[in-house]
Each structure stands twice: as C-alpha cells, then as structure tokens.
mmCIF file as Biopython writes it, N, C-alpha, C and O atoms, coordinates in Angstrom:
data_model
#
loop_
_atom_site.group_PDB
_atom_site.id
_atom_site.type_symbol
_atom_site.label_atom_id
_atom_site.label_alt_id
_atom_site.label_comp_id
_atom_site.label_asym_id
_atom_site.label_entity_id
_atom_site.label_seq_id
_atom_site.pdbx_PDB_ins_code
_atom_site.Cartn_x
_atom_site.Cartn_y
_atom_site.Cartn_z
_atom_site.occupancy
_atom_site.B_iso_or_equiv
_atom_site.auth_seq_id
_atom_site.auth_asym_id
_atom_site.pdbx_PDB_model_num
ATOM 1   N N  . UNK A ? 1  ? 97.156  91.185  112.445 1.0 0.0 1  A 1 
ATOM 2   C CA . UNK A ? 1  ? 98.056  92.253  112.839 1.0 0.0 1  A 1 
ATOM 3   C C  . UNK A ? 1  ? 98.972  92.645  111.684 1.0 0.0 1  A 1 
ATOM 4   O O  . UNK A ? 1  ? 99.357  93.800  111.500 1.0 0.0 1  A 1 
ATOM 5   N N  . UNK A ? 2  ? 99.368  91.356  110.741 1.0 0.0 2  A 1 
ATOM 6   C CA . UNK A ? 2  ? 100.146 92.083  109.776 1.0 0.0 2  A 1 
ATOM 7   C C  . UNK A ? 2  ? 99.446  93.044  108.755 1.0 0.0 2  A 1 
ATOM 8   O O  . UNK A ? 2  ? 100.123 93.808  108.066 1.0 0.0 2  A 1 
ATOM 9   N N  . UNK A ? 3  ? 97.917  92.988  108.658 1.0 0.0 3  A 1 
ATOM 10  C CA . UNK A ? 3  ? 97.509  93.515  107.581 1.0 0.0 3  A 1 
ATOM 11  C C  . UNK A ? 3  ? 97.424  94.720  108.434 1.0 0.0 3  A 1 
ATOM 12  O O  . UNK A ? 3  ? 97.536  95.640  107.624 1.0 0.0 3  A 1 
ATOM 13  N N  . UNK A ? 4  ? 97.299  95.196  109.520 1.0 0.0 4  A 1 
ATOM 14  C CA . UNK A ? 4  ? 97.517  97.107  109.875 1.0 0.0 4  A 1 
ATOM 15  C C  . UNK A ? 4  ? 98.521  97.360  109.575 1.0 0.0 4  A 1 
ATOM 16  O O  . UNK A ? 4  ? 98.571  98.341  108.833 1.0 0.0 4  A 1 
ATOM 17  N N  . UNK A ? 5  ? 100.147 96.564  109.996 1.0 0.0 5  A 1 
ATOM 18  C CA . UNK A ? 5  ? 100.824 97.027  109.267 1.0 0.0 5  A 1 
ATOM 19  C C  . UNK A ? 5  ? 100.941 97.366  108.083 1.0 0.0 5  A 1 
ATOM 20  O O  . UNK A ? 5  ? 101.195 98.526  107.760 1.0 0.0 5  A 1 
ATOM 21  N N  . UNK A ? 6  ? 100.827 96.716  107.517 1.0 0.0 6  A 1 
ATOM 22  C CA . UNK A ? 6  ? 101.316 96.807  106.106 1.0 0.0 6  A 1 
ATOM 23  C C  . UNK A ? 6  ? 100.063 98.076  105.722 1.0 0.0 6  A 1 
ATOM 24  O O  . UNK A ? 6  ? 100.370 98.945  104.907 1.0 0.0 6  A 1 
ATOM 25  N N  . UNK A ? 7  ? 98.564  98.089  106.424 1.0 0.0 7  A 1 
ATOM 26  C CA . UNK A ? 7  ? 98.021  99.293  105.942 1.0 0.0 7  A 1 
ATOM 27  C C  . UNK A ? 7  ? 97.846  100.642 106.542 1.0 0.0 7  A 1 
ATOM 28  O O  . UNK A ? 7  ? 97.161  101.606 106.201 1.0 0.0 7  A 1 
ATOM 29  N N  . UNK A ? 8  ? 99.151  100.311 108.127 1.0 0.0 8  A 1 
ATOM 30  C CA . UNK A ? 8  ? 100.001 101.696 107.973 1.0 0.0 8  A 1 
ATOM 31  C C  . UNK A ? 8  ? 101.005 102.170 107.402 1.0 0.0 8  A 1 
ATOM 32  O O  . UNK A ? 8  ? 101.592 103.184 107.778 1.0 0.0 8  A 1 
ATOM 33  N N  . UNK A ? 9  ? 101.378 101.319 106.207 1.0 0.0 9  A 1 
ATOM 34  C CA . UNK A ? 9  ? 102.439 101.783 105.466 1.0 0.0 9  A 1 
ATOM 35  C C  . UNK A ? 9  ? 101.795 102.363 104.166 1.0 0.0 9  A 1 
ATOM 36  O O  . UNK A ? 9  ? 102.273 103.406 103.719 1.0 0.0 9  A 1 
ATOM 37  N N  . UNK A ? 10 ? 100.901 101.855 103.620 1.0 0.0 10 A 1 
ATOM 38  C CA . UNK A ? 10 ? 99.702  102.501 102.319 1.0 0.0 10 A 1 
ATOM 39  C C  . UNK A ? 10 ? 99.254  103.762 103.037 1.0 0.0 10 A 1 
ATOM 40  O O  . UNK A ? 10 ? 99.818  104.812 102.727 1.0 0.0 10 A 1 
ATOM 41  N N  . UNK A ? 11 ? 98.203  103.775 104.058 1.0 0.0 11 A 1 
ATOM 42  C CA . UNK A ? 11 ? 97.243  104.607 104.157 1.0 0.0 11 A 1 
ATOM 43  C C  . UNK A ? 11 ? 97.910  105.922 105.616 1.0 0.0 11 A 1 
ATOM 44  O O  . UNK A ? 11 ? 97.286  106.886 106.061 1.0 0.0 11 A 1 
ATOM 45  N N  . UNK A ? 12 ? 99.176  105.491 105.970 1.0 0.0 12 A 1 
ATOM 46  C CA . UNK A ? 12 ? 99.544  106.142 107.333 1.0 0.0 12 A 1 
ATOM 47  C C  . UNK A ? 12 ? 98.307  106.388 108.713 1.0 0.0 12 A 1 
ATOM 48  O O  . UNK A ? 12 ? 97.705  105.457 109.248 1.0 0.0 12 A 1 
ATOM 49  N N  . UNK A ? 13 ? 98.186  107.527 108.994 1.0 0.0 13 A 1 
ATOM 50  C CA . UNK A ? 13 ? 97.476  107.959 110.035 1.0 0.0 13 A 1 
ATOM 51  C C  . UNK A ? 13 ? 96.082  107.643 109.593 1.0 0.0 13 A 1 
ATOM 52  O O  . UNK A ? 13 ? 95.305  107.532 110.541 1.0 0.0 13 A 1 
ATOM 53  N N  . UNK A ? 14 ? 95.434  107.427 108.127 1.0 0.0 14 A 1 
ATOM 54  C CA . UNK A ? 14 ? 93.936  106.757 107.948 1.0 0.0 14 A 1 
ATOM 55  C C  . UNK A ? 14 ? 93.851  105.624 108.028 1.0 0.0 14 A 1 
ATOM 56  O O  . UNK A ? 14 ? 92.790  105.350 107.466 1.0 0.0 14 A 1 
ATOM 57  N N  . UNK A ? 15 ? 94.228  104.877 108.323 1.0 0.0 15 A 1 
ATOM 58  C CA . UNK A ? 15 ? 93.942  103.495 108.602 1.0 0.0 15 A 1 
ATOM 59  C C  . UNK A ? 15 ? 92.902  102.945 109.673 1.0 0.0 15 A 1 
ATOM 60  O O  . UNK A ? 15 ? 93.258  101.853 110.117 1.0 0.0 15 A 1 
ATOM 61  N N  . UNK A ? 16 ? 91.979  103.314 110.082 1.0 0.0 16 A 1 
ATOM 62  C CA . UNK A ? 16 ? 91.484  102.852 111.120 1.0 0.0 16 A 1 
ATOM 63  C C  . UNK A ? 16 ? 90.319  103.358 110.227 1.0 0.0 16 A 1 
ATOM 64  O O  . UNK A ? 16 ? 89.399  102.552 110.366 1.0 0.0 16 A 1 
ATOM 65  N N  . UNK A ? 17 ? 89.847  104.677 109.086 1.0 0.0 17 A 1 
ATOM 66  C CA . UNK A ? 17 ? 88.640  104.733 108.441 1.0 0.0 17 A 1 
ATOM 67  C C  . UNK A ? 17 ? 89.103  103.761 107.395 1.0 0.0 17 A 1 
ATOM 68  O O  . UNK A ? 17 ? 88.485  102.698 107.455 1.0 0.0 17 A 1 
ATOM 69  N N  . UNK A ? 18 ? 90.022  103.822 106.449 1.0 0.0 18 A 1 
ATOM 70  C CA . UNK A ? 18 ? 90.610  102.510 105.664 1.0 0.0 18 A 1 
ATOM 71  C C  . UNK A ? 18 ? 90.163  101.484 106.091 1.0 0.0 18 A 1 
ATOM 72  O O  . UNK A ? 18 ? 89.575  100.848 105.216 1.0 0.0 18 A 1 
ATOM 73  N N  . UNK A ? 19 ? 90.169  101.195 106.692 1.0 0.0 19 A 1 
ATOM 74  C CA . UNK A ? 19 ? 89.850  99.671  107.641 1.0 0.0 19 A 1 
ATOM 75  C C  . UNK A ? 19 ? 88.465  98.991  107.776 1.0 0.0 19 A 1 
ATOM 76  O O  . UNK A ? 19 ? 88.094  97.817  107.760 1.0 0.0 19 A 1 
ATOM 77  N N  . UNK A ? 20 ? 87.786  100.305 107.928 1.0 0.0 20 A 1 
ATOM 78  C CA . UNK A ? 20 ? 86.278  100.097 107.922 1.0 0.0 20 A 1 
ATOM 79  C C  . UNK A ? 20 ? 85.277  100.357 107.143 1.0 0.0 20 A 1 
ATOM 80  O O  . UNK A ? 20 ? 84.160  99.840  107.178 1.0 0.0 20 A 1 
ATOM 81  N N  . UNK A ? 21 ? 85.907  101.638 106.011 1.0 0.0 21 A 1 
ATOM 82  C CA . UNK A ? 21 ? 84.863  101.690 105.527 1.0 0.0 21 A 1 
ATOM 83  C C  . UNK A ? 21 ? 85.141  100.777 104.064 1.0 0.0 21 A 1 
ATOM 84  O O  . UNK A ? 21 ? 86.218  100.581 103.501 1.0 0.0 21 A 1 
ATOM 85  N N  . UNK A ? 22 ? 83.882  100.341 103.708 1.0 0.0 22 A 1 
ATOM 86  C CA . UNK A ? 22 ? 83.787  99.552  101.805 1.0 0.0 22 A 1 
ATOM 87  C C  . UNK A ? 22 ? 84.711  99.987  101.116 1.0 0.0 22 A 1 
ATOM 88  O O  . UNK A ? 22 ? 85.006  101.140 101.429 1.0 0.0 22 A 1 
ATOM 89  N N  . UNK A ? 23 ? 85.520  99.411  100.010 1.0 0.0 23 A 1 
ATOM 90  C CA . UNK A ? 23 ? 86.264  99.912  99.168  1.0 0.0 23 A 1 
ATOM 91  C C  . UNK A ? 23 ? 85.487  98.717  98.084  1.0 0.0 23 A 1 
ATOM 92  O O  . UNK A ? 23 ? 85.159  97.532  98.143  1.0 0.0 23 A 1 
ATOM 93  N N  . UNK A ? 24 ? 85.421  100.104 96.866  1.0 0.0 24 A 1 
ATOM 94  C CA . UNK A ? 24 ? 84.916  99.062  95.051  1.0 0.0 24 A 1 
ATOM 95  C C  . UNK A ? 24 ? 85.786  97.868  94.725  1.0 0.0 24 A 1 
ATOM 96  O O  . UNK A ? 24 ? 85.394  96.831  94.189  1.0 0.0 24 A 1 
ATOM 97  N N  . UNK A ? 25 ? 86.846  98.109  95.064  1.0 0.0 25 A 1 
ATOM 98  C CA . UNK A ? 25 ? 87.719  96.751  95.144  1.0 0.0 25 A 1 
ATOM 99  C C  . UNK A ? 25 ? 87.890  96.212  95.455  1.0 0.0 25 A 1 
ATOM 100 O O  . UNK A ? 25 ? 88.552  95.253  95.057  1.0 0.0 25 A 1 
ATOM 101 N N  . UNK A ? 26 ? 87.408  96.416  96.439  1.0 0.0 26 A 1 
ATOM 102 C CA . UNK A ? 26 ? 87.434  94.825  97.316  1.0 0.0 26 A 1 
ATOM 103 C C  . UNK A ? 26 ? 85.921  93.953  97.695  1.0 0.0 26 A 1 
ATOM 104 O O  . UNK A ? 26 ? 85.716  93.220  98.662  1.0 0.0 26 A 1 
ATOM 105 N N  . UNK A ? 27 ? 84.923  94.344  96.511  1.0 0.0 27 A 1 
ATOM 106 C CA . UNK A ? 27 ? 83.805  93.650  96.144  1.0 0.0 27 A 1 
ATOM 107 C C  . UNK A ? 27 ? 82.678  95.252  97.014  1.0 0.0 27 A 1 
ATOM 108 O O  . UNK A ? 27 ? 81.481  95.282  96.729  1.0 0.0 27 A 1 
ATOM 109 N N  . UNK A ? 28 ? 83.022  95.915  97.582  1.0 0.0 28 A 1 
ATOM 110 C CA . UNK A ? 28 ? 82.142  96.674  98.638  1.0 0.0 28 A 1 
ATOM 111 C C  . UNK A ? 28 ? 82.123  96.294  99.803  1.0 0.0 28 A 1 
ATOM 112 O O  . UNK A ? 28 ? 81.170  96.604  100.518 1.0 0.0 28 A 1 
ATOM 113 N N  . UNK A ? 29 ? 83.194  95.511  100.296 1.0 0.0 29 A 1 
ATOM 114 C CA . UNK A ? 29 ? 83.663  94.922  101.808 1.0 0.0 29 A 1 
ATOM 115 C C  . UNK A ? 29 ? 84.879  95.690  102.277 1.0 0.0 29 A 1 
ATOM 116 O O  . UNK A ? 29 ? 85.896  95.800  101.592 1.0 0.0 29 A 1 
ATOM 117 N N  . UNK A ? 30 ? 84.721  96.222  103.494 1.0 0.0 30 A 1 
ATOM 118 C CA . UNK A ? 30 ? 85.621  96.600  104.077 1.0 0.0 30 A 1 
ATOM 119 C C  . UNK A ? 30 ? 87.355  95.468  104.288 1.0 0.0 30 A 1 
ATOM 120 O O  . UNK A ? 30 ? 87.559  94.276  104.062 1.0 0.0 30 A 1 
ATOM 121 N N  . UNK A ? 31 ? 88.110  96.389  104.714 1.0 0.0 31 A 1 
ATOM 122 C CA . UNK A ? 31 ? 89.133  95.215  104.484 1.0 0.0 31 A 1 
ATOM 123 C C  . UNK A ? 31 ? 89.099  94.650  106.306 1.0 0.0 31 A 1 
ATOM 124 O O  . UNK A ? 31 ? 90.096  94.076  106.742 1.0 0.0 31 A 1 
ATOM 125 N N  . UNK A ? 32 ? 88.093  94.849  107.061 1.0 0.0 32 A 1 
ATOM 126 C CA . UNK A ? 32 ? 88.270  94.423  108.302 1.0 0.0 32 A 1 
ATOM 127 C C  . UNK A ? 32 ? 87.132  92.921  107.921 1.0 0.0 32 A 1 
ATOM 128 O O  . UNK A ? 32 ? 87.496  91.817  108.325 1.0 0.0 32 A 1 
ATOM 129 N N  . UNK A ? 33 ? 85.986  93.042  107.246 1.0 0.0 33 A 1 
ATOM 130 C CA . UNK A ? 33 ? 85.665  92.223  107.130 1.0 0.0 33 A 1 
ATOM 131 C C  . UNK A ? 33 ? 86.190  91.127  106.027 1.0 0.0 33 A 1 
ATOM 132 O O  . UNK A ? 33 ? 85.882  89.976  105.720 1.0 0.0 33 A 1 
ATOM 133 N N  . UNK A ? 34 ? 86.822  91.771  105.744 1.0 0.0 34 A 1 
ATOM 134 C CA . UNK A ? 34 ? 87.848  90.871  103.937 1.0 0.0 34 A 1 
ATOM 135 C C  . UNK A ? 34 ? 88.721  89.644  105.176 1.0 0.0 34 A 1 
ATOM 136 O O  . UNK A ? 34 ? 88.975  88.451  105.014 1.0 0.0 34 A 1 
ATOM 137 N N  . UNK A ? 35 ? 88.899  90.228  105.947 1.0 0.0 35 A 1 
ATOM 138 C CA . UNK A ? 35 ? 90.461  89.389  106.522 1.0 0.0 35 A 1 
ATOM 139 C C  . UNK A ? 35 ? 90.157  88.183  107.547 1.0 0.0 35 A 1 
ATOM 140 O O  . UNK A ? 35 ? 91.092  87.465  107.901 1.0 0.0 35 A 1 
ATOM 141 N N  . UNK A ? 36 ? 88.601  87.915  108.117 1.0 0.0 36 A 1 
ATOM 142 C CA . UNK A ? 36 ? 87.978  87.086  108.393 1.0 0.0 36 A 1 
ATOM 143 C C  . UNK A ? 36 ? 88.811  85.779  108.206 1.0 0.0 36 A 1 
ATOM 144 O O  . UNK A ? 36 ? 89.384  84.997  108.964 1.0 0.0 36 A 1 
ATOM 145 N N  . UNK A ? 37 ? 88.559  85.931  106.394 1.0 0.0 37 A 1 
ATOM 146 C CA . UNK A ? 37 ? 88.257  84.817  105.883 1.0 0.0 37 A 1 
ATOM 147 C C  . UNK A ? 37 ? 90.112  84.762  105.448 1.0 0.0 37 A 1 
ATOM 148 O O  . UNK A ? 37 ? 90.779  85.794  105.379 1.0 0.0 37 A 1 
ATOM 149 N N  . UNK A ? 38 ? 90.772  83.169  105.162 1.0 0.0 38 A 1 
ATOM 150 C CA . UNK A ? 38 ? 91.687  82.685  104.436 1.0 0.0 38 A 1 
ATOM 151 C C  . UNK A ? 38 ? 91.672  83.578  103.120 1.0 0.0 38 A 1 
ATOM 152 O O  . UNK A ? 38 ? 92.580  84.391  102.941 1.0 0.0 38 A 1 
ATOM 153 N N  . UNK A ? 39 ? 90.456  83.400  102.032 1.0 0.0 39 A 1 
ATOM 154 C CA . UNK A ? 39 ? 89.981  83.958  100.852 1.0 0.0 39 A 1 
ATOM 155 C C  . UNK A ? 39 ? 90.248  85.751  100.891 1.0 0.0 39 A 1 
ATOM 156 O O  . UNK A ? 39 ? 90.842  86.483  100.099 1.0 0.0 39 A 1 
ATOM 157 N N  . UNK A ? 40 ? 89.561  86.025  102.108 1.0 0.0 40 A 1 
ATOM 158 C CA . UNK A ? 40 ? 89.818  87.505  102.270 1.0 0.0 40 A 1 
ATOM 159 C C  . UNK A ? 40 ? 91.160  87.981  102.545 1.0 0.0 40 A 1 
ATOM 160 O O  . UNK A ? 40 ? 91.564  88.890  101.820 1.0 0.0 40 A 1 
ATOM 161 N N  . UNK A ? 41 ? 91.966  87.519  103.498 1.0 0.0 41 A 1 
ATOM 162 C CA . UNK A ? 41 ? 93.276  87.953  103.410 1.0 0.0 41 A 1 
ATOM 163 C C  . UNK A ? 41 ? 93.657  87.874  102.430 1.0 0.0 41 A 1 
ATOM 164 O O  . UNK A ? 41 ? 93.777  89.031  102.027 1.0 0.0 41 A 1 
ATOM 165 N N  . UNK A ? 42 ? 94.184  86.721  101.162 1.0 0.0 42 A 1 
ATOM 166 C CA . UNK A ? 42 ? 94.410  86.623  100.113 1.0 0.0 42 A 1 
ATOM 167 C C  . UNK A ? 42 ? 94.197  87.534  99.625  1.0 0.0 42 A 1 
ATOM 168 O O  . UNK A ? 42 ? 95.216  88.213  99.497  1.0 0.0 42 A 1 
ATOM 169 N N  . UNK A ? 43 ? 92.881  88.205  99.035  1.0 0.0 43 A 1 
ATOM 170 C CA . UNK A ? 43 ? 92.745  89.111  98.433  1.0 0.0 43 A 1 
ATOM 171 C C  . UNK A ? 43 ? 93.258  90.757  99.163  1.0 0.0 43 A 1 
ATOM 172 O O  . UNK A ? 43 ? 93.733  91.676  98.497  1.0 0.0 43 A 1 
ATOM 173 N N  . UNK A ? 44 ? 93.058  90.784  100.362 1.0 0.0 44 A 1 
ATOM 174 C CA . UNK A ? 44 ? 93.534  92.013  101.313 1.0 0.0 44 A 1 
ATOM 175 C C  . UNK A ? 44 ? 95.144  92.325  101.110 1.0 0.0 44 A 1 
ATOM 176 O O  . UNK A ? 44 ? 95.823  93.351  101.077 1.0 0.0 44 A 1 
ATOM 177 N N  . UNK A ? 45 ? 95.399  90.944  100.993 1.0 0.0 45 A 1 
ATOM 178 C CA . UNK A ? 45 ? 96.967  91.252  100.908 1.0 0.0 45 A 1 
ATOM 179 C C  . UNK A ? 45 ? 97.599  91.551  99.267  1.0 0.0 45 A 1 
ATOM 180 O O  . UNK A ? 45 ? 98.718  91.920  98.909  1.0 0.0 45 A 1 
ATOM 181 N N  . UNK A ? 46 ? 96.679  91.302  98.682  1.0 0.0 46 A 1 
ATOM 182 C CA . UNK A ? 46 ? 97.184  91.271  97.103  1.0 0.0 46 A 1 
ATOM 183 C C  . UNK A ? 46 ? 96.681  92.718  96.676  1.0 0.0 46 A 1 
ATOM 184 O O  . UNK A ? 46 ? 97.339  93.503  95.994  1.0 0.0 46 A 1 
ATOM 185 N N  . UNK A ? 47 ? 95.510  92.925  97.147  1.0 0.0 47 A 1 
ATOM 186 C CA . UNK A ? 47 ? 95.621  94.762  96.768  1.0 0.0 47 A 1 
ATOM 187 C C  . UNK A ? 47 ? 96.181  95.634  97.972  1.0 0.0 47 A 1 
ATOM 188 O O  . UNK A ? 47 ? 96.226  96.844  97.751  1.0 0.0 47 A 1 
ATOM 189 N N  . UNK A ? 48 ? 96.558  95.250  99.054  1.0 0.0 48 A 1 
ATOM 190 C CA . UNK A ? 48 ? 97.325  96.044  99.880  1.0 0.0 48 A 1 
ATOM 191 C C  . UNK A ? 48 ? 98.975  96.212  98.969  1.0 0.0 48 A 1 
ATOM 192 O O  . UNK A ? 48 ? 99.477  97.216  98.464  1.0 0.0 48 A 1 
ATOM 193 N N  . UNK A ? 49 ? 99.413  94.990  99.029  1.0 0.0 49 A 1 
ATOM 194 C CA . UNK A ? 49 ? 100.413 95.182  97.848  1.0 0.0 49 A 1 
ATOM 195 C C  . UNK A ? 49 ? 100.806 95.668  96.221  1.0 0.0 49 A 1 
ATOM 196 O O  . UNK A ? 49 ? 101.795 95.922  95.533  1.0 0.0 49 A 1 
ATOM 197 N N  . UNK A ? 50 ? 99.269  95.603  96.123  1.0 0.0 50 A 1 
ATOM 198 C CA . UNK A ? 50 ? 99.665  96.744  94.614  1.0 0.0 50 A 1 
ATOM 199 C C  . UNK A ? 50 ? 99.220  97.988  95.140  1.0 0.0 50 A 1 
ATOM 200 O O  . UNK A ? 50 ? 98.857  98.413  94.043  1.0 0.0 50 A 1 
ATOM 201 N N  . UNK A ? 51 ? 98.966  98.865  95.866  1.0 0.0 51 A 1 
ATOM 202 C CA . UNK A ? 51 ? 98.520  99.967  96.545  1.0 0.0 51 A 1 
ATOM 203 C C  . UNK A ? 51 ? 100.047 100.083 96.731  1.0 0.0 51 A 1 
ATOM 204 O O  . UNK A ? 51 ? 100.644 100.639 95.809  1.0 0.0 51 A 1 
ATOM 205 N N  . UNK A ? 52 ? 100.683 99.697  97.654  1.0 0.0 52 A 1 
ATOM 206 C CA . UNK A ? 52 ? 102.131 99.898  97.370  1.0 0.0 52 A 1 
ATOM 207 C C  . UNK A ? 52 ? 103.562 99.825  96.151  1.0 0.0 52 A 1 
ATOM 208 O O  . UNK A ? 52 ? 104.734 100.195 96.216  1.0 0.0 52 A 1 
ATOM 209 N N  . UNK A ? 53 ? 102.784 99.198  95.161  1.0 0.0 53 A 1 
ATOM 210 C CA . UNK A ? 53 ? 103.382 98.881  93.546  1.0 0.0 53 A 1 
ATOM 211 C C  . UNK A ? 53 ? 103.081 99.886  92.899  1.0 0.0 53 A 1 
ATOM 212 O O  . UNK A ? 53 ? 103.445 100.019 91.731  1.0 0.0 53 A 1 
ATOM 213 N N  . UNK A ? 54 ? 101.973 101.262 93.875  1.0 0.0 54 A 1 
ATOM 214 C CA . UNK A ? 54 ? 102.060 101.806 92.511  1.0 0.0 54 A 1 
ATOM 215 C C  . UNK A ? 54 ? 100.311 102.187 92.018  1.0 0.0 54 A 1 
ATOM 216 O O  . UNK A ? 54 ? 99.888  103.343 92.029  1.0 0.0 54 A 1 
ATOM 217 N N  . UNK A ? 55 ? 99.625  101.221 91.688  1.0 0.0 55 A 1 
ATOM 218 C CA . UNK A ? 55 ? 98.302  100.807 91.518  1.0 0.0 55 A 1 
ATOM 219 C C  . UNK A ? 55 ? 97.538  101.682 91.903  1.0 0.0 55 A 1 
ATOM 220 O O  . UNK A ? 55 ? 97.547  101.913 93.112  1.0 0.0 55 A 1 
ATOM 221 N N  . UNK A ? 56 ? 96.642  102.450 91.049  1.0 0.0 56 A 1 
ATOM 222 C CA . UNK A ? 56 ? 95.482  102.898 91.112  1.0 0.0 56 A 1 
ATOM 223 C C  . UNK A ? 56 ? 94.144  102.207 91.225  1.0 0.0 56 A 1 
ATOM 224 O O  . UNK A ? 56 ? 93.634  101.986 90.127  1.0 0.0 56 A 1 
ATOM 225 N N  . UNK A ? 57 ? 93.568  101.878 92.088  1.0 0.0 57 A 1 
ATOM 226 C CA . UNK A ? 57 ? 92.499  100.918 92.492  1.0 0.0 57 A 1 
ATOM 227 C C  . UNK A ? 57 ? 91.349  101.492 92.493  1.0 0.0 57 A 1 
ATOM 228 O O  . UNK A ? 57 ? 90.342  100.856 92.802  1.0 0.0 57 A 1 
#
C-alpha cells in the first residue's frame, strides 16, 4: 500500500497503467510484479524515490 502511495505522488491519476505496465528500469518488470519480492520493493522504492529527486529514468 505504501508503494501506490508514494506512486500517486510520481505518476498522479496514471498509476494504475504505471503499475502494470514494464518499465526499462526496472529490468522490464512491472512495478506490481517488482514489489512481490523483499529485493523488488527495495528496488521499487529506490527508483520511486529518485523519480521524485528529480531523475530521469
């Protein structure tokens, strides 16, 4: 639940295609399947937070 938040604060009202579809950065895994895992949040949360720093991904 925290990672919608935080990726209705990046992506606003897209978050639900955000969510599902592949992103290059995040290996070609969606971030719904990224967050599964311990490993995947880690990483979900570390480019959710440079998406907000700023970061071109």
């Amino acid at each position: 639940m925290r990672q919608h938040y935080r990726g209705r604060r990046v992506f606003s009202e897209q978050t639900v295609d955000r969510f599902t579809a592949p992103h290059p950065a995040l290996g070609g895994l969606s971030p719904l399947e990224l967050q599964r895992t311990r490993y995947g949040e880690r990483k979900l949360t570390a480019f959710s937070q440079n998406m907000l720093d700023g970061a071109f991904l």
